[in-house]
N, C-alpha and C positions, 0 to 999 in steps of 0.2 A: 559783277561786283564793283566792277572800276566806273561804271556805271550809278550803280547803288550806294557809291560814295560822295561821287559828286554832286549828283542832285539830291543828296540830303544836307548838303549843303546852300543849295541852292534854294529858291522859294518854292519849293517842291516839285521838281521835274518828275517822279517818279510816282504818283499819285492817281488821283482818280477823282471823278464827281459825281453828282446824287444826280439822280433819273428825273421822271416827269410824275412820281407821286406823291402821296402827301404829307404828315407829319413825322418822320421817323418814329419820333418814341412816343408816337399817338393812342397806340396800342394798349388795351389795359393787360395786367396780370392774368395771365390762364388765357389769352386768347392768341391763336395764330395766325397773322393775316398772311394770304396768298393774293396770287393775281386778282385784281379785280377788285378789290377792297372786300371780301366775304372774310368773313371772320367762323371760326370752329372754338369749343370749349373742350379740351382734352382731359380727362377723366382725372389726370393726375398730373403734375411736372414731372417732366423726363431726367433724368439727369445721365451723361456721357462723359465719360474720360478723354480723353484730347491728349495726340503726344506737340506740341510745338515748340520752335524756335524764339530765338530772342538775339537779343545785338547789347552791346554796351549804351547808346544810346534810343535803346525801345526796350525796355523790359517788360515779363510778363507779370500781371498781376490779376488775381481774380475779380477784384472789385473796382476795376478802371470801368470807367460806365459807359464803353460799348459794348463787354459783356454784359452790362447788366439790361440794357438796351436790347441787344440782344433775346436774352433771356424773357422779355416783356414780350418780344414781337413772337418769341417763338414758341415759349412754354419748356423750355430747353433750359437744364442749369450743365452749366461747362466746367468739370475739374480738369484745369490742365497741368501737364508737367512739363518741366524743362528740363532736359538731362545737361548732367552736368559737362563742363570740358567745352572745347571751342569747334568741336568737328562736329556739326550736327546731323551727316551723311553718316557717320558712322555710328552715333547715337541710335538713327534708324534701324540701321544691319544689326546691331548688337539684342537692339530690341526683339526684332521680328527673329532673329536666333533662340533667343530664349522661350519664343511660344508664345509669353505672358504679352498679348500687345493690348493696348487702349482700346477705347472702338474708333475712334479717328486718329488716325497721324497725318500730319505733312510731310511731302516729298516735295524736294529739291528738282524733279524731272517725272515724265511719264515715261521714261527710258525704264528707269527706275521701278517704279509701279508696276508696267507690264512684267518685266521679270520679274519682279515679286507676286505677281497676280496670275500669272502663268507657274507658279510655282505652290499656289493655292493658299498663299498669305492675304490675298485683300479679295474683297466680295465685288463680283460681275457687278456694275451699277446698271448695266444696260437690262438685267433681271426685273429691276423694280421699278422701273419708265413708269407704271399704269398708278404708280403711287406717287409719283412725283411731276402733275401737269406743269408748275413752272416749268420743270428743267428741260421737258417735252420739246413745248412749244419752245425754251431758248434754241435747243441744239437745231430745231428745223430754221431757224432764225443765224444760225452760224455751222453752215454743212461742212465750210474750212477745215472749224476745229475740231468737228466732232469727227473727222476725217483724220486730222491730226493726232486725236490721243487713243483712238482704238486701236486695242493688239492684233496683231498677225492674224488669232482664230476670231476678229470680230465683237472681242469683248472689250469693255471699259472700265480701269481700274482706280483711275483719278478724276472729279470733277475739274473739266478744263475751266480755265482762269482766260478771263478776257477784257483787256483796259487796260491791265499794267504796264504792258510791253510799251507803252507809248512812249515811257521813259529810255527805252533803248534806244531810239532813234541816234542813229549815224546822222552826219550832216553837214556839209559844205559852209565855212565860215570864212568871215575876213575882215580885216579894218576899215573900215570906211570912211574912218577920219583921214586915213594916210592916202586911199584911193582919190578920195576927194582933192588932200594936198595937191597932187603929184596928177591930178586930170587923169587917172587911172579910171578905164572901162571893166565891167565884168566879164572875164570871158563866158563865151556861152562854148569853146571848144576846147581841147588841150594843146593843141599848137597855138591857140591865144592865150592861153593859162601858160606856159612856157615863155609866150614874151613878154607876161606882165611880172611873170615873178624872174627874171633875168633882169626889166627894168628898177625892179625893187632893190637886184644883187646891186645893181650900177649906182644905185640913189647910196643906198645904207650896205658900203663891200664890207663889211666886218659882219651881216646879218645872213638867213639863212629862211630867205621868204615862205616858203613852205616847212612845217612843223606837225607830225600827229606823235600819236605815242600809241598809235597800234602795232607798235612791233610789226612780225610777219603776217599779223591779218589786216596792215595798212591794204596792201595788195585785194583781200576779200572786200574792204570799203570802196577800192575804184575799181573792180573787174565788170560790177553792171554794166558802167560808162561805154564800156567794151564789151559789151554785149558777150557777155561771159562771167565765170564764177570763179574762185578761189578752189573748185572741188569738184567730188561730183554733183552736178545738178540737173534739173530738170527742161529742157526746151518746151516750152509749153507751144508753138509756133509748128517744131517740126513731133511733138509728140513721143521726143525719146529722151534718154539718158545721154551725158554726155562728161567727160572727165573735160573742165576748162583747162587745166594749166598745159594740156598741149594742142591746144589750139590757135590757130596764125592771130586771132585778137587780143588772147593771152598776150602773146609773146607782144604783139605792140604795144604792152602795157609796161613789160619788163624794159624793153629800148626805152621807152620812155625817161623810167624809174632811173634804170641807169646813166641817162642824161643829166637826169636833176643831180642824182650821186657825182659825176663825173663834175661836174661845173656848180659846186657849190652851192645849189638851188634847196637843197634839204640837209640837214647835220649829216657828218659823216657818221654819227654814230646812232642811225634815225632805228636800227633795230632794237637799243635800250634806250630811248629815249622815255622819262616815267612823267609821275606828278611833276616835284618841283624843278625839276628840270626846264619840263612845257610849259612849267609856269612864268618862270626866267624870263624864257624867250620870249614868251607876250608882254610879259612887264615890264621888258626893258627896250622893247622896238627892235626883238631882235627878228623875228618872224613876223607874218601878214599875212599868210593864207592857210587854213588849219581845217581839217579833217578829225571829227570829235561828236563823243556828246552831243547837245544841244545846250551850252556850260554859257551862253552870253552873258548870262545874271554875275555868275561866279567872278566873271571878268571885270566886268562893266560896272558893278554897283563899287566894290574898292577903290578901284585903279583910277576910279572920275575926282576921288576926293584929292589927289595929286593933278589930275591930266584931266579937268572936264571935257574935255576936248574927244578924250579915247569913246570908241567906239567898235566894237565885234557886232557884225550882223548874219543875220543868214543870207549865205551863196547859194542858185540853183545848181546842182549839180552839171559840169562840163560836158558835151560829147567826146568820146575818147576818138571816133572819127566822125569823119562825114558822114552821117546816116543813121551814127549808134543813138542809141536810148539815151536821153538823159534822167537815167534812171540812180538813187541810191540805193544800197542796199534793204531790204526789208526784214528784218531782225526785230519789228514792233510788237515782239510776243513773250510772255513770259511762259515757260512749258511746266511749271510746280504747280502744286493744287494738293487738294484733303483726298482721301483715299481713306474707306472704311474696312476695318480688320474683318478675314473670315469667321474668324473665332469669336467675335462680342455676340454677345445673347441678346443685342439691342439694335438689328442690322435695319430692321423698318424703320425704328422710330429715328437714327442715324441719318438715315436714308430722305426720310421727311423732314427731318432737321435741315440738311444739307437744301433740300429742293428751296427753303425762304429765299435763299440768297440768290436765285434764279428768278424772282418777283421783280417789279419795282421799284415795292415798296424795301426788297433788300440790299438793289443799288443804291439807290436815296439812302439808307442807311450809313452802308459800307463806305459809299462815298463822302457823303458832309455830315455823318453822326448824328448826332442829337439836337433837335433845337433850343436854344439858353444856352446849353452848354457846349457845342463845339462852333455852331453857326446861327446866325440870324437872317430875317427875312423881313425886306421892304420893298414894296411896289413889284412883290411877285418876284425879288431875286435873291439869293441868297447870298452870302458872305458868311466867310466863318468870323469869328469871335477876334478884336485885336491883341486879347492872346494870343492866339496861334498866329505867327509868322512865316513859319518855316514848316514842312513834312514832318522833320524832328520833333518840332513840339506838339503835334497833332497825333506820333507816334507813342510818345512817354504820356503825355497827359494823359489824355481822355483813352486812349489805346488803338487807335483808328490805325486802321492797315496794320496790324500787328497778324503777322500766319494765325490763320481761324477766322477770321471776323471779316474775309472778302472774297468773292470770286468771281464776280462779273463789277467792274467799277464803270463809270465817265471820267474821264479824265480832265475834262475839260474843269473840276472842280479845285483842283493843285492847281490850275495855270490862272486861276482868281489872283494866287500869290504872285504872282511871274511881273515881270516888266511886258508894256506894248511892245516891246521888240520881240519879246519871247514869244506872245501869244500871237503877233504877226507872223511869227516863224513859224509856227505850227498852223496856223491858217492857210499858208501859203504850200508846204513842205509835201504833204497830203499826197499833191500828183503827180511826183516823181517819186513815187515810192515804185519797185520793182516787186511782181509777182510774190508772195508770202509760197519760199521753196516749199516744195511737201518732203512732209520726215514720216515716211513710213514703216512701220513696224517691223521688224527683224523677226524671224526666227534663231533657234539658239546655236542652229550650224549656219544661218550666214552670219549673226555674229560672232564665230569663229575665225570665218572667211577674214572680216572685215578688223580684226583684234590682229593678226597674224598677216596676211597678203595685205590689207588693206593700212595695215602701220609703215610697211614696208614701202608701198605708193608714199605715203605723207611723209615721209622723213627723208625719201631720195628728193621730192619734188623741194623741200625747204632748203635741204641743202644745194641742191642746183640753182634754183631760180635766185639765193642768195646771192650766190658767185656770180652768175650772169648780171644781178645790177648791179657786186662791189668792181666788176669787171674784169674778177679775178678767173672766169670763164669768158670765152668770145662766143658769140652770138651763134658763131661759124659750126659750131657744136652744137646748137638746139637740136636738129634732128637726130644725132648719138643719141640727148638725153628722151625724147620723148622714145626713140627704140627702146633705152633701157627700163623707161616706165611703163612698157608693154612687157618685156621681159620678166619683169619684176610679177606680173599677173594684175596687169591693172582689167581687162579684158574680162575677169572675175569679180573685179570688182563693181563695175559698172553692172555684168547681169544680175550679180543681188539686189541690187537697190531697182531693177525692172521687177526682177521677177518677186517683189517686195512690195510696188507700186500695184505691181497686173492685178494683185492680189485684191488690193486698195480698191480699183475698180471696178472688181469682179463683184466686192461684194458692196456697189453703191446702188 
């Protein structure tokens, strides 16, 4: 969400773009195009209930014209509802309690899904594949995902969603106006990152060169560098499981940290540090090197009308040593998606609804909407409309990206809004991205395990590793702490997530 705030602010980080087919809302009335431009006449319109979400700035409405758009391409009329209250996770639970559910809802997770779909609330999608060839041929076209959202027994509860995540991207930033001043190089290591931003202490001593606002998952942002995780995670190299935070890379992250802590290199209050706080710092030259978002727009387009001069760019990602990855983290995924109720007496026609948006011609939709109305096209390229500026207004107007109305996007259609710096960032960013971890499916006794032993790992390691950078622990102590997070049953927790994975593999 701190994500999903920013870049709706932004010229649309969080976005998506239209594919290589043809006119979105080309399509007449009663007809549904699939891959290939073939067109079918369905006996009758279908009409579905839909439970989804909504925001203060995206509401839902029936008659915004990418349902109705929609509706054109698909033969599908959408009632949806919005529950009321601000928890729409709970909206969910309350619903599927009561029995009475829509034939589509949105979920917030496939975590989610699965145990509601293992609990025989939502219908196996993987049943009705021989009726749905878009979404077929998508999943063979992304074996990641379709990897990623099937349950433990091999079924699939939620159509995965692929594009969005691009707006998550973590990502090494910095001033360049100020690098430039001051004949500052980039470092390409962390011993060079340490004596550019100590040069920065000596330039500006009242500033505090380094700034993120990840709290305790700053640490998850630079453990790649270090060829290591925040958690447990996967070695794809040596083929097992492995808990990073006690391991000798780990810990050269935390010396590190505590460096910068100790010599004024980062706020001493870098674990609550939030929005305008982090905002401060950049606005007023207090910080120069920032770990975030990909937020350059947010910065850059204000700050120039006082300081044309200012300047945020993208940094490649540091090696944390000689040898490591200069990898960032890979978080480029959103895991929410539609899930169809066992209970609707409309699970095919659902089912076949769902498969347009696995087309093309559904990306092209999804992504740039309508043509007149959300985008135009010359010389073979498209642009949306100089109404839309922002995600925002592509969200409320016409309805575009609103839960329901996407699931495979291009991303590269939001970044039309962006600044060259932006869309250079993302050109470039691409191939330091670190392996996409696998989140493999639980059963409901290792998430026992993992609710119980495994909170019990995560709450010793935050609070250890804190003290080791406030330096209110000595280093001299790491091997106490990693004892006691063996102790603790970390040894348990690591075989779940194998014998969770073995699973994973067994049945590819």
């Amino acid at each position: 969400m701190a994500a999903f705030t920013v870049t709706t602010m932004l010229a649309g980080l969080l976005a998506a773009c239209g594919g290589d087919g043809g006119d979105a809302g080309g399509a007449k009335t009663g007809e549904a195009s699939g891959e290939g431009g073939g067109t079918s006449k369905p006996a009758a319109k279908t009409t579905l209930t839909m439970l989804v979400g909504a925001q203060s700035n995206w509401t839902y409405a029936k008659d915004k014209p990418i349902w109705k758009a929609i509706e054109e391409k698909t033969n599908v009329e959408i009632t949806g509802t919005v529950p009321p209250g601000d928890n729409y996770n709970e909206a969910v639970n309350l619903t599927i309690a009561t029995g009475n559910m829509p034939d589509l809802m949105f979920m917030s997770s496939f975590v989610t899904a699965n145990k509601y779909g293992q609990q025989g609330a939502l219908a196996n999608i993987m049943e009705h594949l021989d009726s749905m060839p878009n979404f077929k041929s998508w999943l063979a076209k992304y074996p990641e995902l379709k990897e990623r959202y099937t349950s433990s027994e091999g079924k699939m509860f939620m159509f995965p969603n692929e594009g969005f995540g691009q707006g998550e991207r973590i990502s090494w930033m910095y001033r360049d106006d100020i690098f430039k001043k001051h004949n500052l190089t980039l470092p390409n290591s962390y011993d060079e990152l340490y004596e550019t931003l100590k040069k920065l202490k000596q330039l500006y001593p009242d500033s505090y060169p380094f700034v993120t606002r990840g709290a305790f998952g700053t640490i998850s942002r630079m453990a790649p560098q270090f060829n290591t995780y925040n958690d447990t995670y996967y070695d794809f190299d040596k083929k097992e499981w492995r808990y990073g935070p006690i391991e000798d890379n780990y810990k050269k992250l935390v010396v590190f940290l505590n460096r910068l802590y100790k010599e004024g290199l980062m706020p001493p209050d870098w674990l609550t540090v939030k929005g305008k706080q982090f905002d401060d710092f950049i606005a007023n030259n207090k910080s120069f090197v920032f770990l975030d978002y990909m937020v350059m727009d947010y910065y850059n387009v204000p700050l120039r009308k006082d300081n044309p001069q200012f300047s945020m760019l993208f940094m490649p990602p540091p090696a944390g040593f000689a040898g490591a990855n200069r990898h960032n983290i890979n978080i480029n995924t959103v895991d929410s998606g539609m899930t169809v109720a066992s209970t609707s007496k409309k699970i095919k026609e659902a089912m076949k609804y769902m498969d347009f948006f696995y087309s093309e011609a559904g990306r092209e939709l999804s992504s740039w909407g309508i043509k007149g109305v959300t985008y135009e096209e010359a010389n073979g390229k498209k642009k949306y409309l100089d109404a839309f500026k922002t995600m925002s207004d592509l969200r409320e107007k016409p309805g575009l990206l609103n839960y329901g109305t996407y699931t495979w996007i291009d991303y590269s259609a939001l970044l039309t809004l962006t600044s060259k710096e932006t869309t250079d960032a993302y050109a470039a960013i691409g191939k330091y991205d670190s392996k996409l971890q696998p989140k493999p499916p639980f059963t409901e006794k290792e998430n026992d395990v993992l609710t119980t032993i495994g909170q019990s790992v995560l709450k010793h390691r935050e609070e250890n590793i804190t003290k080791f950078i406030l330096g209110d622990k000595g280093m001299d102590q790491w091997d106490a702490y990693v004892s006691e997070s063996k102790k603790l049953g970390l040894d348990q927790v690591i075989k779940v997530y194998k014998d969770a994975y073995d699973r994973v593999l067994k049945a590819k």
